[in-house]
Structure formats: structure tokens, C-alpha cells
N, C-alpha and C positions, 0 to 999 in steps of 0.2 A: 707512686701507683701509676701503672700504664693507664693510657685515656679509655681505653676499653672496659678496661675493669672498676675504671671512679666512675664511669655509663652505669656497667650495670648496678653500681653500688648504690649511685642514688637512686638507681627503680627500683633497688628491695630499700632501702630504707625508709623512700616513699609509699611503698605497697603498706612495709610495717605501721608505718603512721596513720595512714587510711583506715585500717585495721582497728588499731589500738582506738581512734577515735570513734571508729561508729561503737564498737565495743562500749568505752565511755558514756556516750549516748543515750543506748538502750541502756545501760545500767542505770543510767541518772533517772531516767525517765522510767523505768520499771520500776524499782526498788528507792526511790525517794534517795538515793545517796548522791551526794556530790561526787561526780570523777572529771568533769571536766573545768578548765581545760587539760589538754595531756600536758603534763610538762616534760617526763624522758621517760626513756626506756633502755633495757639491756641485753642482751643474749650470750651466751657462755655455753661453747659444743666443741667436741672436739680438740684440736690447740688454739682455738680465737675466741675472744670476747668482742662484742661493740657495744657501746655504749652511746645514745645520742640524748643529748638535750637541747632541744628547739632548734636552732639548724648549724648547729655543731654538733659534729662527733667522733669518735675515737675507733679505729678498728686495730687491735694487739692480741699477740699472742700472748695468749694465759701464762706460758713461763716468764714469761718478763714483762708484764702486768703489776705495777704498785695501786690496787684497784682504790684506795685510799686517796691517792696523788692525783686519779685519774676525777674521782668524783670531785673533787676539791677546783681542779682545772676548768672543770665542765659548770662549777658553778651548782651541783647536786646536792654538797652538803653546806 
């Protein structure tokens, strides 16, 4: 991956995470459920999936995705 593009990859991945956690947050705190802490997350649009778990993660195109292999690596399942 060009150094440009793992830049901007960790400012959305990080944006995603900020996200997902204040999200977390308010729900724990509204609604009496436990969501934190985050532990991953995924996305899937277009030809790419990513997948991150805690600060690892996988960015692949959907056609050659064993999304099985992927969660397994990541420590997910």
C-alpha cells in the first residue's frame, strides 16, 4: 500500500473507531446494555471489505475474501 494511502487509511479507520465507540457509549449508558468495550468492526461496499480488530486489520477485495480465514486471523472467531 502507497504511504499516502495507509495515511489516509488510518484516519478513516480511526474516525470509524471514535464513532463506533462513542456510539457504544451512549448505548451502554441509555439503554442499560453492555457494548463496550469495542472489540471490531467491518465494512463491505462496492469490490472491498475491512475488517479491523483492535489494531489490526485487513483491507480485500470481496472477490478474493475467504471472510472465514479472515475472521479466524484476526482473532474474531
Amino acid at each position: 500500500m502507497p504511504k499516502e494511502m495507509a495515511e489516509i487509511t488510518a484516519k478513516f479507520c480511526g474516525t470509524v473507531n471514535l464513532i463506533f465507540d462513542a456510539l457504544a457509549s451512549a448505548y451502554t449508558q441509555l439503554y442499560k446494555m453492555n457494548w463496550v468495550p469495542q472489540q471490531n468492526w467491518m465494512y463491505s461496499g462496492g469490490d472491498w471489505t475491512v475488517m479491523i480488530s483492535g489494531t489490526r486489520g485487513v483491507f480485500v477485495e470481496k472477490s478474493k475474501a475467504d471472510l472465514k480465514k479472515l475472521f479466524t486471523a484476526l482473532g474474531i472467531c
